[in-house]
N, C-alpha and C positions, 0 to 999 in steps of 0.2 A: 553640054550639061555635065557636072560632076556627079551625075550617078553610075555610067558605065563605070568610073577610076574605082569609085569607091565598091561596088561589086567586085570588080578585078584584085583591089586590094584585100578584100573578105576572101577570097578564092587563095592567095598566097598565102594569108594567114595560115587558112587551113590545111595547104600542104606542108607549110612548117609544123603546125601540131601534130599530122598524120607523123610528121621524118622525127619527133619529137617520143610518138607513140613506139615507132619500131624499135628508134634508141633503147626505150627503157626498157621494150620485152628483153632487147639484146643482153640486157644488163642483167634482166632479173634471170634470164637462162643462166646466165654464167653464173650470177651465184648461187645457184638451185644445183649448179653443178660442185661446185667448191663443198657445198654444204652435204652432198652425196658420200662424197671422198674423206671427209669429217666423221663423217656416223658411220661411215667402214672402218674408218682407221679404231675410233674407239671400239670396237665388236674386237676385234682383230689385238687391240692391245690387252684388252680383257683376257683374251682366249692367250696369251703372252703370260700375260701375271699370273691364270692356274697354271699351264705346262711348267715354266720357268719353279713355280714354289715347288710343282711335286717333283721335277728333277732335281734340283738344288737334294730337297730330302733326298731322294734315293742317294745321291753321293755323297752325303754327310754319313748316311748310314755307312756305304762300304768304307771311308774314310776312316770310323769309328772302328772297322774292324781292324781295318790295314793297320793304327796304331795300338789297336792292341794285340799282334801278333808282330810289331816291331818291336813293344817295349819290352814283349817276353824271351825275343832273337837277344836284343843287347842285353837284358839282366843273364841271360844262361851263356851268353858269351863267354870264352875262356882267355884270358889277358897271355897266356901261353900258347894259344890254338895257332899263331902264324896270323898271316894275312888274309887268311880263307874264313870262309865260315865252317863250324861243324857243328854235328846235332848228335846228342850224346844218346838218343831214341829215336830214328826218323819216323817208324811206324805210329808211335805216341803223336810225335809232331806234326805227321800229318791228318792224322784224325782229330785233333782240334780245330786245323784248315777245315775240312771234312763239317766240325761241328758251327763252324762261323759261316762257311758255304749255304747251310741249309737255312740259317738264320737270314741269309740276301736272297730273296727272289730273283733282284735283277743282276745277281750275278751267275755266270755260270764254270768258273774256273778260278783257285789262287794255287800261287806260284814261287818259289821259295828260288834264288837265282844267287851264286856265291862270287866272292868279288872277282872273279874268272870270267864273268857270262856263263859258267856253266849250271843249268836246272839241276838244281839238288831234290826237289820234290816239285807235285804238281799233284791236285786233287781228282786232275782226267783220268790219268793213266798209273797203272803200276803194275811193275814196278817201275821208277823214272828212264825215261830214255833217254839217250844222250841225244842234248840240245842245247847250242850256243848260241846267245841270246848278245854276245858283247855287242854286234854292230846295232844292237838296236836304239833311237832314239833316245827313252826313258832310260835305258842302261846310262849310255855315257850323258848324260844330262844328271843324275842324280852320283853318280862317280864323280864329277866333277865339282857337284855342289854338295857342300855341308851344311846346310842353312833348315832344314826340316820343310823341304817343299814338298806338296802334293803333285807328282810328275803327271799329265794329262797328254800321252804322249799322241802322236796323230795317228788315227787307223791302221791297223795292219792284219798281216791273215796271218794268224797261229800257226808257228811248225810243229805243237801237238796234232791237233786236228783239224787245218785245214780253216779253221773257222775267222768269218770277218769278226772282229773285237775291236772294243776301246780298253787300252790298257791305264788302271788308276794304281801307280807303284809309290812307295816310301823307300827312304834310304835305310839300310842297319846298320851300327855304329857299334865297333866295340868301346869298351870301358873308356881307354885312351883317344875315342872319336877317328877313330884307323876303320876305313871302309870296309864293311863286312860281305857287303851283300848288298840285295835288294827282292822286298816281299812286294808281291804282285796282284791286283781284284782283274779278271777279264768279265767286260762287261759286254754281251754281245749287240752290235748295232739294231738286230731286231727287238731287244726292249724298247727301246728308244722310238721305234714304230711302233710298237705295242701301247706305246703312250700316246704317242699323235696318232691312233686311229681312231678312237674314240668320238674326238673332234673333228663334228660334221656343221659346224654353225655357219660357218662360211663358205659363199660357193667360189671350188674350186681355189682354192687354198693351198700353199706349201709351206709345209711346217718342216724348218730346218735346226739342228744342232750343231753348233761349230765350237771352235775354241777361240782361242783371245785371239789369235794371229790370224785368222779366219780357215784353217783348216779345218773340212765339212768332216764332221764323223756322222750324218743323215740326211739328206733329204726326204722326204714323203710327201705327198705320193709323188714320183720320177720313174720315167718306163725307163731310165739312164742311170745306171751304176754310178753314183758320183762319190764314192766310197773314198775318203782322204782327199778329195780337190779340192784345193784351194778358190778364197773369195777373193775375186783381182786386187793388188793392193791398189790399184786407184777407186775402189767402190767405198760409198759415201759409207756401208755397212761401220768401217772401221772408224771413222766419226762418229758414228753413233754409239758402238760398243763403247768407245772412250767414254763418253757424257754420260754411259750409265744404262739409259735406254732411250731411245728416241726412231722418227719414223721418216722416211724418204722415198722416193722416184724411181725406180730402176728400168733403162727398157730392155732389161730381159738378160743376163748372163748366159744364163745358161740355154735358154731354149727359147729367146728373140722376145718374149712376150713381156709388154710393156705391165708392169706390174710396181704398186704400193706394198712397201716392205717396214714392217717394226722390230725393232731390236729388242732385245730384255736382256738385259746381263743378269746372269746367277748371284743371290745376294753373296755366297760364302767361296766362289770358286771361279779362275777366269774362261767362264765357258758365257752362254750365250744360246737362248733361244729367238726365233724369229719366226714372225707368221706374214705372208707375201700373200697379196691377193689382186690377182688380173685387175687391172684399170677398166676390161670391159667389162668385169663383173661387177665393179664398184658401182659403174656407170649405164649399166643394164636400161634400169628406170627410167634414168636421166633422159635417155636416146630418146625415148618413144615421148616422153613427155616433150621434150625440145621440139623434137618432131612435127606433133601435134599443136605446138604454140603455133611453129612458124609457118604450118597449113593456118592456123587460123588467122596468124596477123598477113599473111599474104591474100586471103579470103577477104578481110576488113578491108586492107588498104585497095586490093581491086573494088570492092563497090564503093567505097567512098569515093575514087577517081569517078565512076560512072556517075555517082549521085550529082558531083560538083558539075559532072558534063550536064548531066539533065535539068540539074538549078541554072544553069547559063544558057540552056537552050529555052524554059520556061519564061527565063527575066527578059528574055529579047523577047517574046512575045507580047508576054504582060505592057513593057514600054510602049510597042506599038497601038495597042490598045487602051494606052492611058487616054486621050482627048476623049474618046467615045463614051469612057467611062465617068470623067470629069464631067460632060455635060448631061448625062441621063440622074445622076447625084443633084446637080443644079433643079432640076426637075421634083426630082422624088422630095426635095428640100424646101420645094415652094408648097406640093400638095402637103407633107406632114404638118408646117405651119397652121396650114387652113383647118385640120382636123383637130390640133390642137386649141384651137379658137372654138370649135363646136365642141368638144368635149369640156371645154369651160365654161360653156353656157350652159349645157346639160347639167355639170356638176350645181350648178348656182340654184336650178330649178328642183334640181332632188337631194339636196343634201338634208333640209331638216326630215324628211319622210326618212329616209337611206338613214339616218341617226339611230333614229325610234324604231325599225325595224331590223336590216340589215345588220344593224353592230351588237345584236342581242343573242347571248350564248343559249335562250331558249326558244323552240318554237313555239310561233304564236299565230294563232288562227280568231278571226271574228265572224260571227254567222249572226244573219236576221234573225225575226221572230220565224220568218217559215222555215228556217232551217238550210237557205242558202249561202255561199262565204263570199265575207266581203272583203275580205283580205285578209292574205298570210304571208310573212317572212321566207327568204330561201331556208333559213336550217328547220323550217316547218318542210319544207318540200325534203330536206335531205335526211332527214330522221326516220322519213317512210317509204322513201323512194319515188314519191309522186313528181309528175309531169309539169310542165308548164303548162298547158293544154286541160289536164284535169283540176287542177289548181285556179283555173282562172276566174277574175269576181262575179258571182252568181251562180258557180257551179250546187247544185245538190248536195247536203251533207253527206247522203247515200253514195253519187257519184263521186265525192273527193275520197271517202274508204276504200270504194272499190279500184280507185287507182293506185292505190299505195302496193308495194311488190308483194307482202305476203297474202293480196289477200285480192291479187288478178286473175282471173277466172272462176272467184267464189263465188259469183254474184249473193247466194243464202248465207255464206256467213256475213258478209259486207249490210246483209239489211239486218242481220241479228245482232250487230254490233250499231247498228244508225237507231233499233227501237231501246236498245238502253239508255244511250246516251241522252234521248230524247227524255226517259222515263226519270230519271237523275235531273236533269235541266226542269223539268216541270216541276219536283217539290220544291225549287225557289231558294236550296244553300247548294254552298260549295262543296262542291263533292270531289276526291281524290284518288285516284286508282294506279295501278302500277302493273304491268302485264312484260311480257318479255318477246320479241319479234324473232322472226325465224334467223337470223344472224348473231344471235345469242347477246343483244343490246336488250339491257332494262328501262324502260322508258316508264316516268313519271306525270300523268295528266291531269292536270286541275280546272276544270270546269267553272266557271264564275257566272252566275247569270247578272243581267245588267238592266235598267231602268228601259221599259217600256218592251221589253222580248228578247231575245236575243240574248247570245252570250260568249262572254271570253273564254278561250282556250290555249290554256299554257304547256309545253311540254318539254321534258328537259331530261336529260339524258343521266342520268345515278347510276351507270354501271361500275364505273370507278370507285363508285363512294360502297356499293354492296359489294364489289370484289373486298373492297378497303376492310370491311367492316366482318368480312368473311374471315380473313387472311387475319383477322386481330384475334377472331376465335379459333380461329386451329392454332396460334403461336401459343396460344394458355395451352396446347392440350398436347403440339405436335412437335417434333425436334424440327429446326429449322431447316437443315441440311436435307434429311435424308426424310422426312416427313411422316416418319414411324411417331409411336408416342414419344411425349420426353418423360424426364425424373418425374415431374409432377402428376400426369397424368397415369403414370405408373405406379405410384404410392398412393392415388385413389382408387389405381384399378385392386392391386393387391390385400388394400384392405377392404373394397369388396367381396373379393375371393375368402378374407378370409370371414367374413358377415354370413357366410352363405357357407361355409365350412360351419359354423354355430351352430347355425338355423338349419341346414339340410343334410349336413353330416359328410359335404364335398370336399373330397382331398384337394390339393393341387400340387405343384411343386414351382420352386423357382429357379430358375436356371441365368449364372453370372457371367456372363462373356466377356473374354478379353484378348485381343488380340493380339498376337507375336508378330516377332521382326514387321512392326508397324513403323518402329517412328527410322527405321531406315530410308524409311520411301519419303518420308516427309524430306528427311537430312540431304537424300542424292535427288531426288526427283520434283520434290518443291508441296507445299503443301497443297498446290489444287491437285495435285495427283494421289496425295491423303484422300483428299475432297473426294476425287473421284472411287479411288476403293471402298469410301466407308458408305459411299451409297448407294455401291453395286453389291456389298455386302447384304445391305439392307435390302433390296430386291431382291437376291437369291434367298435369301430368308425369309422375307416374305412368305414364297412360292411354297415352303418347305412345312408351314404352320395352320393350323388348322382356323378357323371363322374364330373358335370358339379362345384361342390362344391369344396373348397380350404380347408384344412384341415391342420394346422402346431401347430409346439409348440414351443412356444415363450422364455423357460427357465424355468425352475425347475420344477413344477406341474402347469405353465399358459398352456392352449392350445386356438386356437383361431379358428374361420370357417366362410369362406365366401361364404354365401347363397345365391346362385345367383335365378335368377326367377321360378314360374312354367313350366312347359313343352309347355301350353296353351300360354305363352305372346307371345302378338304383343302389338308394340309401341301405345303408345297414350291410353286416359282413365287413371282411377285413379286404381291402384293397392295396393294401402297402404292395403287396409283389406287383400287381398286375402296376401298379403308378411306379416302383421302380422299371419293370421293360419298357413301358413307354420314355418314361425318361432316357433311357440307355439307346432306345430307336431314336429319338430327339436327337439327341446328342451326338449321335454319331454321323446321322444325316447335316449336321451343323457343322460339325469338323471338317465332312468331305466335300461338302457345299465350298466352304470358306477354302478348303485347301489347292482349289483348283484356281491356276493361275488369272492372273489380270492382263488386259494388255494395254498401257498405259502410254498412247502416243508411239506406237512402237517398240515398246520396252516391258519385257514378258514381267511381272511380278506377282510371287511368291508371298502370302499372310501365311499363318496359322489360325489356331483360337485353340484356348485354354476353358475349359468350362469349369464353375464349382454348382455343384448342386445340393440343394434342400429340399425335404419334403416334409407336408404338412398332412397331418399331426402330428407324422413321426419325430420331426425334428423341432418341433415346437408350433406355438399358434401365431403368437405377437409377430407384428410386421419387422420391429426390430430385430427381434430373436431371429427368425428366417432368413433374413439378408445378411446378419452377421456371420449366421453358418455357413450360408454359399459362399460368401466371399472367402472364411477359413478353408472352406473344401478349394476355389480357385486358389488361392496361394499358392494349399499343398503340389497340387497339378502344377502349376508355373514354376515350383522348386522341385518339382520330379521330371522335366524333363518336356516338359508344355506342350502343343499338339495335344491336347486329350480331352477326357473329363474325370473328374472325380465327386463322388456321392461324399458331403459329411461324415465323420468320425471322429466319436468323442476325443478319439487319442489329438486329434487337429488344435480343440481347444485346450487340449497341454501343451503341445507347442509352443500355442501362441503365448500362454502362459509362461511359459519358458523364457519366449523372448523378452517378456515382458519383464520377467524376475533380471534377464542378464542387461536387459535396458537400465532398470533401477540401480543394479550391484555397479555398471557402465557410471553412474549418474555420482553414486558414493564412490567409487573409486577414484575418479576426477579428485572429487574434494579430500579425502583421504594421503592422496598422492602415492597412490599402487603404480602406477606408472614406469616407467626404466627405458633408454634408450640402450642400444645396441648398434656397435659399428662394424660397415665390413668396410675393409680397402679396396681403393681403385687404382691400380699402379699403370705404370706405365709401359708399355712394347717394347721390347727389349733388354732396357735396362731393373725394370722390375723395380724400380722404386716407387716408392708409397708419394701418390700425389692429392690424394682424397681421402674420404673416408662419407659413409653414406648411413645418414643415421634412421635407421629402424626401431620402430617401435615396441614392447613387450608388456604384457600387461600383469603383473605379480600378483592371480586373485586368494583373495583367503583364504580358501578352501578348494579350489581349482587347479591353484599353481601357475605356473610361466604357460601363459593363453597368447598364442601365436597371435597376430593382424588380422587377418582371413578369417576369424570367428566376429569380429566386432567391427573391424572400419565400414563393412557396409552398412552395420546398424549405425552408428556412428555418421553417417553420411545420412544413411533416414532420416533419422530423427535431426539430426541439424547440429548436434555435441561434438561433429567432428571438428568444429571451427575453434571451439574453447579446446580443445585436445592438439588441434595444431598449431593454434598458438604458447603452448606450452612446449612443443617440440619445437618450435626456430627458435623462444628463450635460454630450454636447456644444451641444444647442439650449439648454437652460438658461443652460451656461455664456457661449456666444455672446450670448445674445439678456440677459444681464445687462450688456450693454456700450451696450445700444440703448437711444434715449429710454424716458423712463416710460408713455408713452401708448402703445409698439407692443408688442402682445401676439406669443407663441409660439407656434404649433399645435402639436400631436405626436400622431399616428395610431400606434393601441394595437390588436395584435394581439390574437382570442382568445386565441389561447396564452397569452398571455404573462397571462390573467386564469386560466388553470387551472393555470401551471405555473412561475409566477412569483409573488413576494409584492410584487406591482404597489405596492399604499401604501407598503410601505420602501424601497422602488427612487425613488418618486419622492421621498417625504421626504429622500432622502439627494441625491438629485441639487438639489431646491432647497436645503437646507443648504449645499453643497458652491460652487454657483454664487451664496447669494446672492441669488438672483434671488425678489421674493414673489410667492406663491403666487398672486395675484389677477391674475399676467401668464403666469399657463401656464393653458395651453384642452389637454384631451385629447379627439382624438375616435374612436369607436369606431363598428363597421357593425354592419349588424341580424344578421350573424352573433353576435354577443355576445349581442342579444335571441334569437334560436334557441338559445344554449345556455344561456338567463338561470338562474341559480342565487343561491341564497341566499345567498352569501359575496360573490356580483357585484355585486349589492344592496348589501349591508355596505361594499365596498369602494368603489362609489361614491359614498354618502352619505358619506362619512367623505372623503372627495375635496373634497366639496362642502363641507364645514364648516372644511375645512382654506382654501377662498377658491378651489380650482382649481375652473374653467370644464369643464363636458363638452358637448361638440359630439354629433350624432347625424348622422353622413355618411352620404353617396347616400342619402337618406330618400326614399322611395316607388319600389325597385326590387327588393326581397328580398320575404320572407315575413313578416316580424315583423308582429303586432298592430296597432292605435293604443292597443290597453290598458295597452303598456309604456311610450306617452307621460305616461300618470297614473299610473302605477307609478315612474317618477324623475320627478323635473323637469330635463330636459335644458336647457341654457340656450343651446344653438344647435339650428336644422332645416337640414341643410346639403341643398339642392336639387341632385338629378344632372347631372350636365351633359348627359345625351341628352334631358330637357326643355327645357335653353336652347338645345341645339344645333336645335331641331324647329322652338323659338318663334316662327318668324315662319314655317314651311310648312306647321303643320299646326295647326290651331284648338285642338285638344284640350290641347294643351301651355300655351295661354294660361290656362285653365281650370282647370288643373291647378295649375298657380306660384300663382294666386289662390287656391286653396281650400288650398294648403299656407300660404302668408302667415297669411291669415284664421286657420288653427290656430293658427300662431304665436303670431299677436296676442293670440287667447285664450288660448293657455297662457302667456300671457307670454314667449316664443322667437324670441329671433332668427332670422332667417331668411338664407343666404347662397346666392346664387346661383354653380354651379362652370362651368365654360366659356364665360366671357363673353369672343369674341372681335368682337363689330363692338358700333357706337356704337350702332347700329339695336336688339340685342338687350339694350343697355343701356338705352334709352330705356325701352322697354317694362316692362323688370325693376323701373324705377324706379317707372314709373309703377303697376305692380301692388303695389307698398308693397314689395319687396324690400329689406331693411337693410343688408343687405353683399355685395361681390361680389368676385369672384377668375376670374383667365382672362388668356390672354395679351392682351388689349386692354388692361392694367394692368401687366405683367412677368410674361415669362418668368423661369422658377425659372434659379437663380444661384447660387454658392459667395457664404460669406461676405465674400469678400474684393473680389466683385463688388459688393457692394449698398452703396448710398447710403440710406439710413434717417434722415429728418431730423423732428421733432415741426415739420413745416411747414404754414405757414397754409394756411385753403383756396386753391384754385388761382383764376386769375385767371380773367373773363368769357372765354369763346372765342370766336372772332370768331363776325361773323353767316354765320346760313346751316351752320353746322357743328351744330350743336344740342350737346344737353350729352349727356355720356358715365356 
C-alpha cells in the first residue's frame, strides 16, 4: 500500500523544515549580532566627534597663543643680535607668558628656548635655570624646518619639574628667516584625562590621544603607564587616521582584550582621538540572547523529534485498525439512511402546521370557551419559560401561568393573573397589555376573542423596540458619549435656571470647562483613548456635583455646569459672596478631580481643566450674556497659564475687544499694504557664505509701529487671514529674491492653515510663474504642527512640491510631538535645529548630544541640517565641529528689509586673524 511511503515521505519533509528552522535562527543570531556591534560603534563614534571638537579647541587655543608670542619674538628681534635670541626685558617678557598662561587652563607651563637649546625663560620657575633642551625632538624638528609648523612633539617628562607633558612649540624667525629660537605651551597629559573622565556612556571603554604617527600621549583608564608608546605600525589604526576617521577590530595591543576601536582625526591638527570598547561589552546582550534562542530552538527541535515518533507510532495503529473501522461506518451508513427516510415522512406530515406555528416571531396560544389550551407555538413556551408538560392540549389557563418561570411557586398570583384575563375576554374586544418579566423582557399580549368562546392569544417580545424608543429620547436630551446632558438640553436647562432667577430671585452661576493637553492623547494615543478620558472625566464629575446642579458637554473637550444655590437660600438678601465660595469650592474640586491621572491601557495620562465662570445676576441675566462672559473669563485662564479658574472681569471684555479692534486694523492692513518682509541669512559651516535668506514677516501699524509676528500670526491663524497673508509673502519673497544671485536661496515658513484652507501648490506655482524665480531657489518650511495634523492631501501636496524642484525644510525639529516616522514618510531636505539647543550648547552637556545625534539623522536620511540662534563664534565652533551644514543667528545678520541687504554670490571669506578662531 502507498500509504506507509507517503507517511515516511511527510516525516522527511518535516525534518527538512525543522534543519531549515535552525538554519535561519542560526542566521538571525548572527545578524542580531552584527547589528549589536553597529549601535556600539555609533555610541562610540559620537562620544569621538564631542572629545575630538573640544580637543581640537583646546589646541587651536594654545596654538593662537603660541603665535602670538612668536610674532612678538620676531617683530622685537634685533637683525644685529647674532644667531641667538635676546630679550631686551626678560622680566616684561615673561609676564606676558605669565598673562597668556593664565588665559589656557589646559596649559600649565610656556617656555621661551634660544637657538642653543638653551631655556631663556620659563613661566615655572625663576629665576631660569639652566636647561638644554637641544636633543629634544621639537627642538631639532623645528631647527630643521622653516615652514611654520605646529611641532606636536611626542611625550616627555619636563627637566623643569619633573612633570609628564605634551609639548605644542613654534619656530622664531628673525627678520632675515635665521633661527632664532623656539616658544614653547606644556600641556600636561592629566588634561587630557581630565577630558575623557567625564565620559561614562560606554561600558568599559578607552579613550586614547595619539599623534599622526601613532605616538600615545594618553590612554584612559589604563592601570599601565603608556606614556609616549607607540601604536604598532602594522595596526589598522593608521589606515584609519589616513581616511580621516573610521572604525576596526583590534584583538587587544596592549592588554590582549579583543576590542572595537574608532578613530577621529582632529579637524585642524595631526592628532587623533579614539574611543575602544571590549567586543564582550558590545556583545554583552547578544550572549544571553543567543543563548536563550538556542535553549529554545534545541527545546522545539527535541519535541518535535518526539512528536514525529509519536505521529508514526499512532499511524501504525490507526492502519491496523482500519478494516474494523471500514466496516462498523458500512453499518452506521445503512441505519442513517433509514432515519433519514422517517424523517421525511415526518417532515411531509407536519410541515403545513410547523409553517403556521413554528416559523412565527410571535407567541401564540388558543384556549376554549372553558378556558383550556388548545395549542401553542414553541416561542409561546420560550417567552415564559413554560414546559412541554404544562403546555400541553387541554391544560387549564390557570395551570399554563402557573408554569411559566416567574411565576412557579405563586400559586395566588398565578389565579390573580387567570381572573383578569378571564374578566378582559368576557367584554367581547381586544384588549392589549404590556407588563415586563423578571429577566427584564417587555412582553406585548393581545387577547382576540373569537366566534362561539374561546380566544386568541398573541404575544410578542418589544424590548428592542422600547429600548429603541428610549435611547431616541435620551439622544434629544443626553451626549452620546459620556451620557451627561448635551448642548441642547443644557440651553433649556439654563434658561430655566434663569425663569426661576425672575420668578424667585435664584442666583446661579455657569461654569465653562475646558480641558488641557487633551488633544495630545488623541494624537499619541488614538482617539478611543480621548474616548475613554472624556468619560471617565465625566463620572468623576458626576460624583463631585450636587442632584440639584446641571452637568453637560457641549462638544469635543468643552463641558459646561450649572450651580445652582446653597442648600441654606431663601429669597431675598444679597447672595453674590456666599455663590462666589461655592463657586471657587466647585471649581476647585473640578481641577483636582480632573487633575489626577488616567491609566489608559497602561499608559499613565495627565488632563488638566481651565474653568471661566459667571454669575447671575451679577454678571447679567440673558443666556447669551452668561455664556459669553464664562467663555471671556475661560480664555483669560487658558492665556494665564491654564490649570485653574477664573471669575469674569469687565477688564476680559476689553481684551476681547482689543482683539477684536487688532483683528479689524489685521483686516485694513492686508488691504492697505502695511505689510514689509525682512530677511535674515542662512550661510554656510565654514565657509560663511550667504546660501539663503529666510523671509520674515513685520507688520508697519499706523499708529503702533514695526509689530513683531508673535502678536498677530496666531490671530491670523484664527481667524483663517493667514492664508491671504501667506500668500502675499511667497509673491513678494519670490518676487525679491528673483533679483538676487543664482546661488542664494529663499526660505518661506508655511502655516498649517494655510495646508487645510488654502490650495497651497497653486498659490506657490503662481507666485514662481509670476516672479520668475525657479523653483529649485524657493525652500518651504513647515513645524511638527503640520506632522500633528498630517493628512493625505498634505502628503500629495508636498510630494508634488518636491517634483516641481522646491526644497522643504522641517523647522524647530525636536520640540513638539511629531513622530521620527514622518522623517520616512517625506524626505524632507532640510532638519532645521531649535535654537534653545544652540542657545544651551555650551552650559549644558545634553545639548551637545542632542545637535550630534540630530546631524547623524541627517546624514543618514541625507538632510541637511541648519542650526537657528547662532549668536557667538564659541557656539559656532562647536556646531561646526558636530558636522552642522548650515547656520542662521545674529552672529551672521540680523533680519533687515530688502532694501537693507547686500546679497553678493561672494567668494569665501578671507583667513581671520590669529587667535579669533573660525566662525
Amino acid at each position: 500500500m502507498p500509504r506507509p511511503w507517503t507517511f515516511r515521505t511527510l516525516s522527511g519533509a518535516a525534518a527538512l523544515v525543522l534543519g531549515f528552522v535552525a538554519c535561519g535562527v542560526g542566521i538571525g543570531v548572527w545578524l542580531d549580532r552584527d547589528h549589536e556591534i553597529r549601535a556600539g560603534l555609533r555610541n562610540a563614534e559620537n562620544v569621538a566627534v564631542l572629545l575630538g571638537g573640544q580637543i581640537n579647541e583646546s589646541i587651536r587655543t594654545a596654538d593662537s597663543a603660541l603665535r602670538d608670542l612668536q610674532s612678538r619674538l620676531s617683530a622685537a628681534s634685533d637683525t644685529g643680535a647674532g644667531e641667538t635670541l635676546v630679550l631686551d626685558d626678560p622680566p616684561a617678557f615673561r609676564g606676558l607668558m605669565m598673562d597668556r598662561l593664565r588665559r589656557l587652563p589646559q596649559a600649565f607651563g610656556i617656555g621661551l628656548v634660544d637657538s642653543s637649546g638653551r631655556l631663556l625663560l620659563t613661566t615655572v620657575r625663576w629665576p631660569t635655570p639652566e636647561i638644554d633642551v637641544s636633543d629634544r625632538e621639537y627642538f631639532r624638528e623645528l631647527k630643521a624646518h622653516d615652514d611654520d609648523r605646529l611641532s606636536t612633539a611626542i611625550p616627555v617628562v619636563a627637566r623643569v619639574d619633573d612633570g609628564k607633558t605634551v609639548i605644542l612649540a613654534r619656530r622664531v624667525n628673525g627678520p632675515d628667516r635665521r633661527f632664532l629660537g623656539v616658544v614653547l605651551i606644556r600641556i600636561g597629559t592629566e588634561y587630557f584625562e581630565s577630558v575623557f573622565r567625564p565620559v561614562k556612556r560606554l561600558d568599559r571603554q578607552i579613550l586614547t590621544f595619539a599623534r599622526a604617527d601613532g605616538q600615545l600621549f594618553t590612554r584612559y583608564p589604563d592601570p599601565i603607564d603608556r606614556f609616549g608608546a607607540p601604536i604598532p605600525a602594522d595596526s589598522p589604526w593608521h589606515a584609519a587616521y589616513a581616511a580621516g576617521n573610521g572604525a576596526y577590530r583590534s584583538d587587544g595591543v596592549f592588554d590582549g582584550v579583543p576590542r572595537w576601536i574608532v578613530v577621529r582625526k582632529l579637524d585642524d591638527f595631526p592628532l587623533a582621538v579614539s574611543v575602544s570598547v571590549p567586543e564582550a561589552a558590545l556583545l554583552g546582550g547578544w550572549w544571553s540572547r543567543s543563548l536563550a534562542v538556542a535553549a529554545a530552538t534545541l527545546a522545539f527541535l527535541g519535541a518535535a523529534a518526539a512528536l514525529l515518533s509519536l505521529m508514526g507510532r499512532q499511524y501504525r495503529r490507526t492502519s491496523s485498525s482500519e478494516a474494523a473501522l471500514s466496516e462498523k461506518s458500512t453499518a452506521l451508513a445503512r441505519e442513517h439512511e433509514a432515519l433519514l427516510a422517517h424523517q421525511a415522512a415526518l417532515k411531509v406530515q407536519n410541515r403545513r402546521f410547523d409553517a403556521a406555528l413554528n416559523n412565527m416571531t410571535q407567541g401564540l396560544a388558543m384556549f376554549d370557551r372553558t378556558g383550556c389550551l388548545v395549542v401553542c407555538n414553541q416561542r409561546y413556551r420560550d417567552i415564559y419559560g413554560i414546559s412541554l408538560v404544562d403546555s400541553a392540549p387541554g391544560t387549564p389557563l390557570c395551570d399554563v401561568i402557573a408554569g411559566s418561570e416567574d411565576l412557579r411557586g405563586r400559586p395566588d398570583r398565578a389565579l390573580e393573573l387567570t381572573r383578569t384575563v378571564r374578566e378582559r375576554i368576557a367584554r367581547g374586544v381586544v384588549t392589549t397589555q404590556e407588563f415586563a418579566l423578571h429577566n427584564g423582557r417587555i412582553i406585548q399580549v393581545v387577547n382576540q376573542p373569537m366566534e362561539g368562546g374561546g380566544w386568541l392569544s398573541t404575544h410578542e417580545d418589544v424590548t428592542e423596540r422600547r429600548q429603541t424608543e428610549e435611547k431616541i429620547r435620551r439622544l434629544a436630551h443626553n451626549d452620546l458619549l459620556t451620557g451627561i446632558a448635551n448642548r441642547s438640553h443644557f440651553l433649556e436647562e439654563i434658561e430655566g435656571a434663569r425663569r426661576r432667577l425672575v420668578a424667585e430671585q435664584r442666583p446661579f452661576s455657569v461654569l465653562m470647562l475646558d480641558l488641557d493637553r487633551f488633544k495630545p492623547v488623541n494624537d499619541t494615543l488614538g482617539h478611543a483613548a480621548g474616548d475613554t478620558v472624556l468619560k471617565e472625566i465625566a463620572r468623576r464629575l458626576q460624583k463631585a456635583l450636587r442632584a440639584d446642579d446641571v452637568f453637560a458637554r457641549l462638544g469635543g473637550d468643552e463641558f459646561a455646569v450649572i450651580q445652582s444655590p446653597p442648600r441654606d437660600f431663601v429669597a431675598g438678601g444679597d447672595w453674590d459672596e456666599a455663590m462666589h465660595e461655592s463657586a471657587v469650592v466647585l471649581a476647585t474640586r473640578i481641577v483636582d478631580l480632573v487633575d489626577e491621572p488616567f491609566d489608559i491601557d497602561g499608559h499613565k495620562v495627565t488632563v488638566g481643566a481651565s474653568i471661566g465662570i459667571a454669575m447671575a445676576p451679577k454678571d447679567g441675566v440673558k443666556v447669551a450674556e452668561l455664556m459669553k462672559k464664562a467663555d471671556l473669563a475661560l480664555y483669560a485662564i487658558k492665556g494665564n497659564g491654564r490649570n485653574g479658574f477664573a471669575f469674569f472681569d469687565p477688564s476680559m471684555a476689553a481684551e476681547a475687544d482689543e482683539r477684536h479692534r487688532l483683528e479689524v486694523d489685521f483686516r485694513a492692513g492686508l488691504a492697505r499694504g502695511e505689510f514689509e518682509l525682512y530677511y535674515q541669512p542662512i550661510v554656510e559651516s565654514g565657509t560663511r557664505r550667504t546660501v539663503g535668506m529666510e523671509a520674515l514677516v513685520r507688520w508697519n501699524h499706523p499708529d503702533q509701529g514695526l509689530i513683531a509676528p508673535d502678536r498677530f500670526i496666531a490671530m491670523a491663524e484664527d481667524t483663517g487671514l493667514v492664508g491671504t497673508l501667506g500668500e502675499w509673502i511667497l509673491q513678494t519673497a519670490c518676487a525679491e529674491a528673483a533679483t538676487w544671485p543664482d546661488d542664494v536661496k529663499i526660505a518661506v515658513n508655511i502655516s498649517p492653515v494655510q495646508f487645510r484652507k488654502t490650495n497651497l501648490l497653486d498659490v506657490i506655482m503662481c507666485a514662481l510663474v509670476d516672479s520668475g524665480l525657479p523653483p529649485e531657489r524657493l525652500e518651504i518650511e513647515i513645524t511638527e504642527r503640520v506632522l500633528l495634523e498630517w493628512e493625505a492631501e498634505h502628503v500629495s501636496t508636498l510630494h508634488q512640491l518636491k517634483n516641481l524642484g522646491v526644497a522643504v525644510a522641517l523647522d524647530d525639529f525636536g520640540t513638539g510631538y511629531s513622530s521620527l516616522s514622518y522623517l520616512t514618510a517625506f524626505p524632507f531636505d532640510k532638519l532645521k535645529i531649535d535654537r534653545c539647543f544652540t542657545r544651551d550648547l555650551l552650559a549644558r552637556d545634553g545639548c551637545g548630544a542632542i545637535v550630534c545625534a540630530i546631524v547623524n539623522l541627517g546624514r543618514t536620511l541625507d538632510m541637511v541640517t541648519v542650526a537657528e540662534g547662532v549668536e557667538t563664534e564659541a557656539q559656532q565652533r562647536m556646531l561646526e565641529a558636530a558636522g552642522v551644514g548650515q547656520m542662521q543667528g545674529y552672529l551672521f545678520g540680523r533680519p533687515a528689509p530688502a532694501s537693507g541687504l547686500a546679497i553678493a554670490a561672494a567668494p569665501p571669506p578671507a583667513a581671520l586673524p590669529a587667535g579669533t578662531g573660525s566662525a
